[in-house]
Every structure is written in structure tokens, then in C-alpha cells.
C-alpha positions, -999 to 999 in steps of 0.1 A, spaced: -426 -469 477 -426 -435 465 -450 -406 471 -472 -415 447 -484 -446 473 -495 -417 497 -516 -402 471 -486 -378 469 -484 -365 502 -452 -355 512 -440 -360 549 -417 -341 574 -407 -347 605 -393 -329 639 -375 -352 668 -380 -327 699 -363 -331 734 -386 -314 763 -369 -308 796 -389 -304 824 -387 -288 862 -394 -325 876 -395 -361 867 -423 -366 848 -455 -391 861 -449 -431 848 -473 -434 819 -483 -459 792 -489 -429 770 -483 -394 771 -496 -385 739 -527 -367 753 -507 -338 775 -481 -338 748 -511 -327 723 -525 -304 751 -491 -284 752 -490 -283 714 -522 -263 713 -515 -243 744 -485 -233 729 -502 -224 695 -530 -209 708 -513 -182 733 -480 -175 708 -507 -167 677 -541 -159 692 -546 -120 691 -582 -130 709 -589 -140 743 -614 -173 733 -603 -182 702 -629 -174 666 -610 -189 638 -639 -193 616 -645 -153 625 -609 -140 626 -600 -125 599 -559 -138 602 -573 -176 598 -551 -184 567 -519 -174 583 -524 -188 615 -507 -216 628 -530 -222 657 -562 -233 631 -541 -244 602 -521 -264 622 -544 -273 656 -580 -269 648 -586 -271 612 -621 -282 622 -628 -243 633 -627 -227 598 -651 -229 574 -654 -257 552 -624 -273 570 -653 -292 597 -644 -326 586 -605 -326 585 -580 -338 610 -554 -316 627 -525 -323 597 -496 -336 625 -492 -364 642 -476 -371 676 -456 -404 685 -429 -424 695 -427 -404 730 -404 -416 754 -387 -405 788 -351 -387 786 -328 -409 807 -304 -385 821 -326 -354 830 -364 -350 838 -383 -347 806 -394 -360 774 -383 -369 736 -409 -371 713 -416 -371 674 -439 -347 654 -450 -356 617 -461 -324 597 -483 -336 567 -484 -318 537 -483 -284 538 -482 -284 575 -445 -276 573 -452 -246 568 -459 -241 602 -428 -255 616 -406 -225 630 -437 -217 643 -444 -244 662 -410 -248 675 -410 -212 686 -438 -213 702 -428 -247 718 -399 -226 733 -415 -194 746 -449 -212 759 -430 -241 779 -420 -226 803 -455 -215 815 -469 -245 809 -472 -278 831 -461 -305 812 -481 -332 818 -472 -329 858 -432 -326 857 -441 -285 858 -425 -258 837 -404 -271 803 -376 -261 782 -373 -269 748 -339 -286 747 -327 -300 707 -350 -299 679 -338 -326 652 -348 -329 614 -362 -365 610 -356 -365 576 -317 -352 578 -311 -363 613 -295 -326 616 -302 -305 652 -316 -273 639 -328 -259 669 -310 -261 700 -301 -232 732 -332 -211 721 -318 -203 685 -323 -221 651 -293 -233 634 -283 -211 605 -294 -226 570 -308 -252 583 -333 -270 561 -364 -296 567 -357 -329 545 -389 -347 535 -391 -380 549 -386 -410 524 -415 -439 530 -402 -471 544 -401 -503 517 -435 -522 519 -437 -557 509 -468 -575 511 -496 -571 539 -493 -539 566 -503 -551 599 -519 -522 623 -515 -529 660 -540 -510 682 -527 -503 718 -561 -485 724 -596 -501 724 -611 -491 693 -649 -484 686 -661 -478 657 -701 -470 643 -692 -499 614 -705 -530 619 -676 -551 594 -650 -579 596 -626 -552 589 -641 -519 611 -613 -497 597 -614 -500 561 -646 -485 555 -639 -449 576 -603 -449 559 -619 -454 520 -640 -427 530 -620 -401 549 -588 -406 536 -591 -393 498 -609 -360 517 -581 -356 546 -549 -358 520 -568 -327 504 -569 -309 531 -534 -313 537 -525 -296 502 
């Protein structure tokens, strides 16, 4: 399955290792802090204002806090999704802390040394999701499997690689570890909201 399957939007991924001061609370998921330290760390590394005006400010299209976090503040941008998704979180095994994966879609990867730097400077005045302080430890390439981040410096020449799409055969199956609600009233709730947002997202991601 090429590109062309994802209405031709192209991937890329980060693999990020998050120390932190303490052992980190037992969780089912802990994609809801990790989010809140993404746009913490956004917010304070790129906002020159003290509440942020994206759809005022007149450094919106260069800003990785918006473009990246809140595409919903800037005008015309209301209906899209933050272009990044968070997942496949789980607890480091020898030291307190956290490993987690960040997919950049479309032309999100733009924002990338950005949003690792910021990762690394903010952490350590943040609380991460109760285990205190943090410290950026390796940042991997998903689509290499290359470290090109790691000790506070990224690694010379190093390059993202655009994921490739797994092989699909046959029927996708979507397992929902969350209760879902949803305003439509179908034997299939999702297919409707995805046939209508989906086509509109992917442009925002361009």
C-alpha cells in the first residue's frame, strides 16, 4: 500500500524516551498528560504572549505551538485536528520514566526539531504526569530506526525517513479501548464522521 491509499499523505515518526525525577503513577493510559506536556512545552518555548492569540498574532504561520498544537485557533483552521498523533506509550524498565511514539502528519514535520527542543528545555519544569521534573533522554527516527537526538544535542546529518504503510489485505479491524459516543445514529457510527472529515483533515495537513 503506497501513499496514494492515504490520499497521499506522507508520515513521520519520532520514538522519544522521557526520564523522569520519580516512578511514574500505574496507568491504563497516559496519553492525556503526555499530550498536556506536548503543549506546555510548545506553548512556553514559542509563545512571545502571556495567554496565547494565535488567530491575532501576527507569527501564526511560523509557529509551532498553532501549527502543530492548536490548529483550531487560526482562522479558517476551526475544524482541523492537531496534525500528530500520540501512542504506543509504555513505562521504561530500568529508570523512572516513559517511552512513547509521536506521528507528525504531513507537513507537521516541519515542526520536528522544534518539538524535540522544546521537549528538552520545558521538561524539566514540567510535572510529568506525577513522576515530577523530566529529561529528554533518546530521540529515535521511526522511519530509520537511527537515535538523532540524545545528551541534549541532535546527531549531526541526521535525517527524518518517511514511514512506509504496513501491507493491507482484506478488512481493517479498529479496536476501541475507550467508550466511544458519537451524535450518529448508524450500524457503523464511525464511517459517516470519517467520509466526512477525513478528505477536509488530510488538507489541512498539506
Amino acid at each position: 500500500m503506497g501513499t496514494e491509499a492515504l490520499f497521499g499523505l506522507v508520515v513521520h515518526g519520532l520514538d522519544i524516551s522521557l526520564n523522569t525525577a520519580r516512578a511514574l503513577p500505574r496507568r491504563v493510559h497516559h496519553g492525556g498528560w503526555l499530550r498536556g506536556v506536548v503543549g506546555h512545552a510548545l506553548q512556553r518555548g514559542n509563545c512571545v504572549m502571556e495567554t496565547p492569540d494565535c488567530g491575532g498574532c501576527a507569527l501564526r504561520e511560523g509557529c509551532a505551538y498553532p501549527q502543530l498544537f492548536r490548529p483550531q485557533m487560526l482562522p479558517g483552521h476551526e475544524s482541523h485536528l492537531p496534525p500528530y498523533v500520540i501512542h504506543d506509550w509504555r513505562l521504561l524498565r530500568d529508570d523512572p520514566g516513559i517511552r512513547f511514539q509521536v506521528l507528525l502528519l504531513g507537513a507537521a514535520v516541519n515542526h520536528a526539531e522544534n518539538l524535540i527542543r522544546q521537549l528538552d528545555t520545558q521538561a524539566p519544569k514540567l510535572d510529568m504526569g506525577g513522576g515530577g521534573p523530566g529529561r529528554v533522554g533518546t530521540v529515535r527516527d521511526l522511519g530509520s530506526g537511527e537515535v538523532i537526538f540524545a545528551a541534549g544535542c541532535f546527531r549531526k546529518g541526521a535525517v527524518l525517513r518517511p514511514l512506509s504503510p504496513p501491507p493491507v489485505e482484506g478488512a481493517v479491524t479498529v479496536r476501541l479501548l475507550t467508550p466511544l459516543v458519537s451524535k450518529h445514529d448508524h450500524a457503523d457510527p464511525l464511517f459517516a464522521p470519517l467520509r466526512t472529515r477525513l478528505p477536509a483533515r488530510l488538507a489541512g495537513f498539506a
